[in-house]
N, C-alpha and C positions, 0 to 999 in steps of 0.2 A: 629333115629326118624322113625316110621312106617308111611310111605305118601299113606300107601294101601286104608288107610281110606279116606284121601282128594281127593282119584282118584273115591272110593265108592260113596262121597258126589257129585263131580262136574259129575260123570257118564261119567267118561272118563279114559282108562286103557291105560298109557304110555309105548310105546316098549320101550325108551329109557328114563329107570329113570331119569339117569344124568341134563336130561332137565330139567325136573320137579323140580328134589334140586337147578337147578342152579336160574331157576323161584320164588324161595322162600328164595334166599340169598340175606339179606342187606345187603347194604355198609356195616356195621358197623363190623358185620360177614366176611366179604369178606376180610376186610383190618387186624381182628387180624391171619386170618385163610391164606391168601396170594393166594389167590383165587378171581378167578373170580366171580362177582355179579351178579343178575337181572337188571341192568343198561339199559343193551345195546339190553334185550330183553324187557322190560317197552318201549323201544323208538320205536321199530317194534308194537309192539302190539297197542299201541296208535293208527298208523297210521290205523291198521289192521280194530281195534275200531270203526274207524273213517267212515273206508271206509262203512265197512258190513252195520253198524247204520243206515248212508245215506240209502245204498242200499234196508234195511228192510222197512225204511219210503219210498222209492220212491214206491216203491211195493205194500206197505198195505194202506197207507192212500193219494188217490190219489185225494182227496178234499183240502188236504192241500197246501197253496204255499209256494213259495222258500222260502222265510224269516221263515213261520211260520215249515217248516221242519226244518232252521236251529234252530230257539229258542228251539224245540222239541229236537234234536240232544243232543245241549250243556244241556238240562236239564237230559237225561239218561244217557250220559257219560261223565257226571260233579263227580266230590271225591266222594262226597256224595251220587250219586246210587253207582258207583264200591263198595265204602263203605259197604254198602248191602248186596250187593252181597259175599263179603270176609267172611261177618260175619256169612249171610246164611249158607256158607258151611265150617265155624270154619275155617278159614284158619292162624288165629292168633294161633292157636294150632301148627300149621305146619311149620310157616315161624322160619328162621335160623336168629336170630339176637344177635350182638356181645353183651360184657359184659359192655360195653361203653352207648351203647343204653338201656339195660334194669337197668341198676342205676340211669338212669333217667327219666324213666317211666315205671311202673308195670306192662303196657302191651302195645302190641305194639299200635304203634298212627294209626287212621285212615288214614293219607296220607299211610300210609306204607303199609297198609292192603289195599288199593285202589290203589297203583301201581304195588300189588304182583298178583292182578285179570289180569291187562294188560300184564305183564312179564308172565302169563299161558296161555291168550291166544296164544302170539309167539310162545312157549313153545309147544301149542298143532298144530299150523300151522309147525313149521319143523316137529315135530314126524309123523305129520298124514297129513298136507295138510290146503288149504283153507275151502274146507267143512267142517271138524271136528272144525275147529276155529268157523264157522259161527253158526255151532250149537247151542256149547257153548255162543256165545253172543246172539242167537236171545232167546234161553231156557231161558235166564237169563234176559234179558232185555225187552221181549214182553209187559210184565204187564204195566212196567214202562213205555215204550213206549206209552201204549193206554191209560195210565193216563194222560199222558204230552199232548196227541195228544186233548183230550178233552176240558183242560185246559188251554191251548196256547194263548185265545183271552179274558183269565179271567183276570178282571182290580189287582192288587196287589192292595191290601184291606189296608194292612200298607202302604204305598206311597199313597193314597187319605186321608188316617186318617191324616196322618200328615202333610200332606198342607191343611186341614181342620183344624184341632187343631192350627197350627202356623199363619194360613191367619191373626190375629191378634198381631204377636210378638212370640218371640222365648219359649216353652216351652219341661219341660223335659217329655218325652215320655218314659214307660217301661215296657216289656214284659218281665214273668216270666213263668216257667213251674213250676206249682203248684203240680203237681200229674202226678204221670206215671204205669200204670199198665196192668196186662197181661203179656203173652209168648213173647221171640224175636223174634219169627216168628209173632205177632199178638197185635203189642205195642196198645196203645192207652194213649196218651198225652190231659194233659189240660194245657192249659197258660191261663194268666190274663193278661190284661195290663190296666195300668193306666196313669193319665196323672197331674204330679205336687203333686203327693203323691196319690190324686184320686181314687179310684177302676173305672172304668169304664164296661170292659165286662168281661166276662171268655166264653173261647170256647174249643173247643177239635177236634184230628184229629189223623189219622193216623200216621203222624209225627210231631216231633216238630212246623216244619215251615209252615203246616194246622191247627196247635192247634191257632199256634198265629194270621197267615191269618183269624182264625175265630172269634178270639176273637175283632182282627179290624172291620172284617163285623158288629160283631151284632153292637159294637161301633160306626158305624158311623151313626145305624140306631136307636140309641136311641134317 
């Protein structure tokens, strides 16, 4: 497998390949091949994650408080940004997974492409150090950070919709994504939700879970 290109993508050139392959081997690969996995560098990188992220928000947004830096934290290095980030740089093209894993799914699942981001970052902290790690996560996560950092104190539109709908007895609530279109780099999603078969709103968003956040705003305001 040619990883010249995921080093092209992420704009990081590894002295020592080995790291890199080992960074992009699942379990699943590891156990028919009798080799070592990205296990045990997913569990470094984590922490690594963990640390830098704090470190970026303590830095940049100094309005924020403790609580609302951690909510900001766990929103950029939650599955769902790494997710992003994997897909940004085609990494599901590059990771090594067994024959066990792909007969049961046609390509690889998001968790997996979301702990192959964290197993490169350790990946790129032994080859090169803590700086080249930090790079890599702040390059990648700034955006998502000054989103999170805006949005932090924004009430969840679905959680008001629905102790507003229910404040009278139990009813069923349902958000759908009607329409998706545009580039991966540049999605744009609509959801609907209704309530008890109902149409109520339709709204749209950069991702899913803003299509649907919006379709509860206009909802509560009709």
């Amino acid at each position: 497998m040619e990883l010249q290109k995921l080093e092209e993508n992420i704009e990081y050139t590894f002295k020592n390949k080995e790291l890199l392959k080992k960074a992009l081997t699942h379990t699943s690969y590891a156990f028919e091949k009798h080799i070592e996995s990205n296990e045990k560098l997913e569990f470094l990188g984590d922490s690594i994650l963990e640390f830098i992220s704090s470190k970026y928000l303590y830095n940049n947004f100094p309005k924020l408080s403790e609580g609302e830096m951690t909510k900001v934290r766990a929103t950029i290095v939650c599955e769902d940004s790494l997710y992003k980030i994997a897909k940004k740089h085609n990494f599901s093209d590059f990771l090594f997974l067994g024959k066990s894993e792909l007969a049961c799914h046609k390509e690889a699942r998001p968790a997996i492409m979301a702990d192959s981001v964290e197993a490169v970052i350790a990946a790129i902290y032994f080859d090169s150090g803590l700086e080249e790690a930090e790079r890599f996560i702040v390059e990648n996560l700034k955006e998502e950070a000054d989103i999170a950092s805006k949005n932090v104190g924004q009430k969840d539109y679905k959680t008001v919709l629905q102790e507003k709908l229910q404040a009278n007895g139990e009813v069923h609530i349902k958000y759908e994504i009607i329409k998706e279109e545009g580039p991966d780099h540049d999605k744009k999603f609509t959801a609907r939700v209704s309530c008890n078969g109902k149409i109520l709103a339709i709204g749209e968003g950069k991702t899913k879970k803003n299509a649907e956040m919006e379709a509860a705003r206009k909802a509560m305001n009709m």
